[in-house]
MARTORTOR-297470 format. One record per residue: residue number from 1; z, y, x of N, C-alpha, C, O in turn. Coordinates in steps of 0.1 Angstrom, whole numbers, always signed. Atoms other than C-alpha are relative to their C-alpha. Layout:
// residues N
[NUM, [Z, Y, X], [Z, Y, X], [Z, Y, X], [Z, Y, X]]
...
This chain:
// residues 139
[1, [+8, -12, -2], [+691, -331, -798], [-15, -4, -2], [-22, -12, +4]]
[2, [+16, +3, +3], [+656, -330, -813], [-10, +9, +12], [-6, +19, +19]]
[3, [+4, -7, -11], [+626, -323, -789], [-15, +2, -6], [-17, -7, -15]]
[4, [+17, -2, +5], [+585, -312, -798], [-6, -1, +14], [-3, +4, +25]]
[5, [+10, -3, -12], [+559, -321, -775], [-8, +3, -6], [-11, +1, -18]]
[6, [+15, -11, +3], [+529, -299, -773], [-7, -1, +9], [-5, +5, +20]]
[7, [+11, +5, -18], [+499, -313, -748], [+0, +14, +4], [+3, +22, -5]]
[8, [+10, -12, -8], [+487, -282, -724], [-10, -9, +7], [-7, -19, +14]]
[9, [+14, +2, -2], [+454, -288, -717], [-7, +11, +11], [-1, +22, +11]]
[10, [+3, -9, -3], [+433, -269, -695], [-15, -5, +3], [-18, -17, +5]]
[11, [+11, -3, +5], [+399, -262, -698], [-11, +8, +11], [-7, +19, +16]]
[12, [+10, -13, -11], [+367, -246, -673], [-4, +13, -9], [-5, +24, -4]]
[13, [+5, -11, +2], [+358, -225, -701], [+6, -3, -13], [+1, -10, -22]]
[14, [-6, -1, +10], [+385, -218, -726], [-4, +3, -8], [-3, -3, -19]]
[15, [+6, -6, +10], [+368, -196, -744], [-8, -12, -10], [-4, -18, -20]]
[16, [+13, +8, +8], [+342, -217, -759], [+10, -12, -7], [+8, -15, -18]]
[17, [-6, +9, +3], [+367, -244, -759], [+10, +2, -16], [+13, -6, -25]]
[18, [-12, -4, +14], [+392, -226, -788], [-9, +2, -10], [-5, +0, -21]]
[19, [+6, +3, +10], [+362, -222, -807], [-8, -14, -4], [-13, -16, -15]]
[20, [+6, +10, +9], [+349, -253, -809], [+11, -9, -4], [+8, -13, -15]]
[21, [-15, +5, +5], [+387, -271, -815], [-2, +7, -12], [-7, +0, -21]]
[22, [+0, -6, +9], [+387, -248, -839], [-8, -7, -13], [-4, -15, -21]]
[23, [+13, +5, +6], [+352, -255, -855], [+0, -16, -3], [-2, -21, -14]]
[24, [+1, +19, -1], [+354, -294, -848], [+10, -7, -7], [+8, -15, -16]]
[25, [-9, +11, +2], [+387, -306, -852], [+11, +7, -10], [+20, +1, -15]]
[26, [-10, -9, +17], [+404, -277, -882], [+10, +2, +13], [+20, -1, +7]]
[27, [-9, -12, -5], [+426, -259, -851], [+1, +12, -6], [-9, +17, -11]]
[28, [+1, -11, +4], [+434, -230, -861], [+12, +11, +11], [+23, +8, +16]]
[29, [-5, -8, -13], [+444, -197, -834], [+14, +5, -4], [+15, +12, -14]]
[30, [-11, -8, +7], [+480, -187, -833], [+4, +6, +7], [+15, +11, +4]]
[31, [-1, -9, -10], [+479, -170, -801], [-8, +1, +12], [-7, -8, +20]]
[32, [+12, +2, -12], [+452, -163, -774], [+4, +14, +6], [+6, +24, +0]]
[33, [-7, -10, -13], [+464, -142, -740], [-7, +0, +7], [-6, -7, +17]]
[34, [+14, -2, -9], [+431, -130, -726], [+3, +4, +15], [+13, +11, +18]]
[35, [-4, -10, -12], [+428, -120, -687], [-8, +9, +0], [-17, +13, -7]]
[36, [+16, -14, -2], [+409, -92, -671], [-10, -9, +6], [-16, -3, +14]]
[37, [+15, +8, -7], [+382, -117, -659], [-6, -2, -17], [-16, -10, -17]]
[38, [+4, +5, +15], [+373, -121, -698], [+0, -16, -3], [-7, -22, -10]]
[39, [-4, +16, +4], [+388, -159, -697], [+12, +3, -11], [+13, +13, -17]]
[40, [-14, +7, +7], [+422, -175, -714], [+7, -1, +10], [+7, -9, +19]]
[41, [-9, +8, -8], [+450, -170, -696], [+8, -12, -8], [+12, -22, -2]]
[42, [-12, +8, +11], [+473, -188, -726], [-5, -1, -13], [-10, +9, -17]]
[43, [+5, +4, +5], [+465, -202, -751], [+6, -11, -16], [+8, -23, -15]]
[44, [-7, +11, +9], [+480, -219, -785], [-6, +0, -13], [-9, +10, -19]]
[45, [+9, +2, +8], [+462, -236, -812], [+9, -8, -12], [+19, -13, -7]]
[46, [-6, +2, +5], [+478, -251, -843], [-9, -6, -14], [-19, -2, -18]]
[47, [+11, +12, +8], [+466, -280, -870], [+16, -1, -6], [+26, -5, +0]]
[48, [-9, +8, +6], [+492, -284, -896], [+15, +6, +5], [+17, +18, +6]]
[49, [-11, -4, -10], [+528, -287, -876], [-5, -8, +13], [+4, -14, +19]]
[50, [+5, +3, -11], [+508, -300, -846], [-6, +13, +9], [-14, +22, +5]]
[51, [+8, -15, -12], [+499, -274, -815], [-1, -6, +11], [+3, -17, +16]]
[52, [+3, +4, -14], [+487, -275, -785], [-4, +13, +9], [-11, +22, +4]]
[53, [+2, -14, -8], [+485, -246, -754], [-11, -8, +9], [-13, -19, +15]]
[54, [+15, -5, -13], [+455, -239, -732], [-4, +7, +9], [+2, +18, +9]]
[55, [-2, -11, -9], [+445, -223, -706], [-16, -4, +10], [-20, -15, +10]]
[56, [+7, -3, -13], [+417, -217, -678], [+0, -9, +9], [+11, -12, +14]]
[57, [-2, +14, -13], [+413, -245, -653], [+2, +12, +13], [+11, +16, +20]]
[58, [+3, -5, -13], [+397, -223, -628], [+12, +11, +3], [+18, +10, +13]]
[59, [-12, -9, -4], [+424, -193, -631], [+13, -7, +7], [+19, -3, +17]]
[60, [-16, +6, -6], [+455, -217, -628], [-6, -5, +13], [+0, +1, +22]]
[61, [+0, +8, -13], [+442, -236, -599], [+7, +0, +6], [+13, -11, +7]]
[62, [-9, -8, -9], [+460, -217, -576], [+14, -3, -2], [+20, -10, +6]]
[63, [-18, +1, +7], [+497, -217, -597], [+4, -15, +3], [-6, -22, +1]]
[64, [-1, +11, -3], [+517, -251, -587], [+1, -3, -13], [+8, -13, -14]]
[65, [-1, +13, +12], [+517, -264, -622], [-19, +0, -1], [-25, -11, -2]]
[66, [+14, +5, +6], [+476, -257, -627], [-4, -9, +13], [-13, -16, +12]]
[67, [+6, +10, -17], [+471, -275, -587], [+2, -20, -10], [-3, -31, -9]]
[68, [+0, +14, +7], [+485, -304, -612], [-7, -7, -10], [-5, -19, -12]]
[69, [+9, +3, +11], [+461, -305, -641], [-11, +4, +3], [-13, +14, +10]]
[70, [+16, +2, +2], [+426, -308, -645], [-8, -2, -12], [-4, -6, -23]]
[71, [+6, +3, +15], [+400, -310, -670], [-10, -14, +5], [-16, -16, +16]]
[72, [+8, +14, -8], [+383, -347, -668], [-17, +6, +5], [-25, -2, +11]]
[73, [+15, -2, -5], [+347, -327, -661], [+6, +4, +19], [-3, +7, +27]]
[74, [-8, +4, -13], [+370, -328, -626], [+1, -10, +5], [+4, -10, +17]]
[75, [-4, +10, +0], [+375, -358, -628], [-9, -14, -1], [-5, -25, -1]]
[76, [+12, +5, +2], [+337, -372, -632], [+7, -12, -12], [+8, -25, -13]]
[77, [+2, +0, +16], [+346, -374, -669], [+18, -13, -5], [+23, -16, -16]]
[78, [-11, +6, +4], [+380, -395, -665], [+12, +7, -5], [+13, +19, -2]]
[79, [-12, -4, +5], [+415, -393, -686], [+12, -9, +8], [+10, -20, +12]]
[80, [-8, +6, -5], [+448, -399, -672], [+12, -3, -13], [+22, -10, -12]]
[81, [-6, -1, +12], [+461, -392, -710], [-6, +2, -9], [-17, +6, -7]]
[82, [+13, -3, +11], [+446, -389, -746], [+12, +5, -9], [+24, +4, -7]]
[83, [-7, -8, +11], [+458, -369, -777], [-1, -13, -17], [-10, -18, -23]]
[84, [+2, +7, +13], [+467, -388, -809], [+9, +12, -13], [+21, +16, -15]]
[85, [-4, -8, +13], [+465, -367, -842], [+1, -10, -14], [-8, -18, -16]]
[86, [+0, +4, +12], [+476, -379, -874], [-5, +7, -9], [+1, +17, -12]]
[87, [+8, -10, +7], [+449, -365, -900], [+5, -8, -14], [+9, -20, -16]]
[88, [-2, +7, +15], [+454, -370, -939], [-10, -8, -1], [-8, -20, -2]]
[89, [+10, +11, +4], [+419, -382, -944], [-7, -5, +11], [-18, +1, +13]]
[90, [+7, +7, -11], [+406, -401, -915], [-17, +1, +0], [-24, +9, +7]]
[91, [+17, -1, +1], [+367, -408, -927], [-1, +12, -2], [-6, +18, +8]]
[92, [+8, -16, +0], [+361, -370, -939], [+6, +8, +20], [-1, +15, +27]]
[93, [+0, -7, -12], [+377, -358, -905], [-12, -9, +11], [-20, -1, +17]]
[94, [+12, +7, -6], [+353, -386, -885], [-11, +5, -8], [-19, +11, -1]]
[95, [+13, -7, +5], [+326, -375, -907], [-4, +13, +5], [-15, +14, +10]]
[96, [+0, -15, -11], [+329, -339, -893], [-4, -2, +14], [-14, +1, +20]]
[97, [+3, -2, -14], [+331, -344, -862], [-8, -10, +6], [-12, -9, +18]]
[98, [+15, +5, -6], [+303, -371, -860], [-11, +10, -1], [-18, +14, +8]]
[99, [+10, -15, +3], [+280, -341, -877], [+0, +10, +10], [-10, +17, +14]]
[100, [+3, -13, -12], [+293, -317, -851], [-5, -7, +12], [-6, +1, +22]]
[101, [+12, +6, -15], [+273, -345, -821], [+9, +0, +6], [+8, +6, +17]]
[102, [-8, -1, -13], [+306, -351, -807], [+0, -17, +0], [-1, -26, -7]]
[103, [+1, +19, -3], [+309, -383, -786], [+7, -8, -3], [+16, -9, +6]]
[104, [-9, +14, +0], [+327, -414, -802], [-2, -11, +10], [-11, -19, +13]]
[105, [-1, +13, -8], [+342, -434, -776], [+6, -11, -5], [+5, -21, +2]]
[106, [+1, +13, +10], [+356, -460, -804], [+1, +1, -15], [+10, +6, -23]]
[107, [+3, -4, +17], [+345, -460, -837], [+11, -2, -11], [+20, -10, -11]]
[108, [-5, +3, +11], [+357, -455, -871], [+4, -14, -3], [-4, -24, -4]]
[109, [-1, +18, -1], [+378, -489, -875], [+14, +0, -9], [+22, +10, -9]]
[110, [-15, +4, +9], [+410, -503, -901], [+7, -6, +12], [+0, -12, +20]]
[111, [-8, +5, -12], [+440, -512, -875], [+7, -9, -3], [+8, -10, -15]]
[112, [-6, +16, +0], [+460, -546, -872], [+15, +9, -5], [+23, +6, -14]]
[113, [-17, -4, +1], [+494, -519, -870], [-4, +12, -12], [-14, +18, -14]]
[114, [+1, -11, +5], [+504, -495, -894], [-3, -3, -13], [-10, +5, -19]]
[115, [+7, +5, +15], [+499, -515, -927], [-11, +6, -5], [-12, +10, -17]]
[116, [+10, -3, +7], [+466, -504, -928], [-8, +14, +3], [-16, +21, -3]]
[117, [+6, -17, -3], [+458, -473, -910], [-12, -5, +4], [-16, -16, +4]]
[118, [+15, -2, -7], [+423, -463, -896], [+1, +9, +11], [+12, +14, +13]]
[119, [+4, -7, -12], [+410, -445, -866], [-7, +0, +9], [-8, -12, +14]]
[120, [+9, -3, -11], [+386, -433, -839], [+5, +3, +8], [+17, +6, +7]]
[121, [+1, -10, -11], [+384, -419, -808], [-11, +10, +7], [-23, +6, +4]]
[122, [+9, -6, -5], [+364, -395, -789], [+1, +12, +11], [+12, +17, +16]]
[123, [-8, -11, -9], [+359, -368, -765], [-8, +13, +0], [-20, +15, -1]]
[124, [+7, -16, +5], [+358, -329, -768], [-12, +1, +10], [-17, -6, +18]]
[125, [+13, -6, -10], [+331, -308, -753], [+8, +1, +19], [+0, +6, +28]]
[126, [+0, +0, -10], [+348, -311, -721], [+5, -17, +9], [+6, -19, +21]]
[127, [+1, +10, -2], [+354, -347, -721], [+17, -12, +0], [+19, -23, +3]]
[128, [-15, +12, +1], [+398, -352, -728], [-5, -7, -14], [-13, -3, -22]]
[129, [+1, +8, +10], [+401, -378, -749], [+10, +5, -13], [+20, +11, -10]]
[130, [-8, -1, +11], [+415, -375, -784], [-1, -11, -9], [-9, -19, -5]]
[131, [-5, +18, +8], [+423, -407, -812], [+6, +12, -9], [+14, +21, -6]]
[132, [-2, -6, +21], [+426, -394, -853], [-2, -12, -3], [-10, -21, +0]]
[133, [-2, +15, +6], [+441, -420, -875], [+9, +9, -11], [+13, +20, -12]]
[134, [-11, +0, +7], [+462, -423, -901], [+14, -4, -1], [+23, -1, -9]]
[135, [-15, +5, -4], [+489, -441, -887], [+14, +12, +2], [+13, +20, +11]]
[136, [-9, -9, -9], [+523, -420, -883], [+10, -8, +4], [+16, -14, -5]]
[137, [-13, +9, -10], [+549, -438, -862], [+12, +8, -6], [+22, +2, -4]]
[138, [-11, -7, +5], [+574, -412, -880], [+3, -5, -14], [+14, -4, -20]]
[139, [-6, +8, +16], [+572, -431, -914], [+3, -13, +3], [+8, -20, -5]]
């Protein structure tokens, strides 16, 4: 039986957050479930065959699964997990998203595994970590 994981993430201010994913990292929206507060209750974003759902920090709080997630600006800026995307071209996607002033926490680098892959890491505007490479563990 095959299985897809898809992070959920949650976010202080979704809004802003699906456009800069968007903007930053080539997401693109394939469903956004607004509330009446003018936030994100839900949220699904989509790169390729990679997705990821979102949502509201502050709305869930309350619900027993959002009492369990956080966004690391909760967390005085810590990860308890990071996101690894496999991009086609490594340097033009690091090139972007150095230009868009987002913070690399380890630089553009060639890797020992992966006959030869590349990859960074860094963290969005609210501080999860994410890691773009070319490595895919599926080939």
């Amino acid at each position: 039986m095959g299985a897809t994981i898809i992070p959920s993430i949650r976010y202080q201010d979704c809004t802003k957050a699906i456009d800069w994913l968007c903007d930053t990292f080539g997401f693109e929206r394939n469903l956004i479930v607004p509330n009446e507060e003018g936030g994100i209750t839900h949220a699904q974003l989509v790169c390729g065959e990679a997705m990821i759902m979102l949502g509201d920090g502050h709305r869930h709080a309350k619900d027993p699964y959002g009492k369990l997630n956080r966004s690391p600006l909760q967390l005085d800026g810590q990860n308890t997990a990071g996101i690894y995307m496999v991009v086609e071209d490594v340097d033009a996607h690091y090139k972007k998203t150095e230009a868009a002033g987002v913070e690399i926490v380890l630089d553009i680098a060639d890797q020992d595994y992966g006959g030869g892959s590349r990859s960074y890491s860094c963290k969005d505007l609210e501080g999860h970590l994410w890691s773009f490479g070319s490595y895919d563990p599926w080939e």
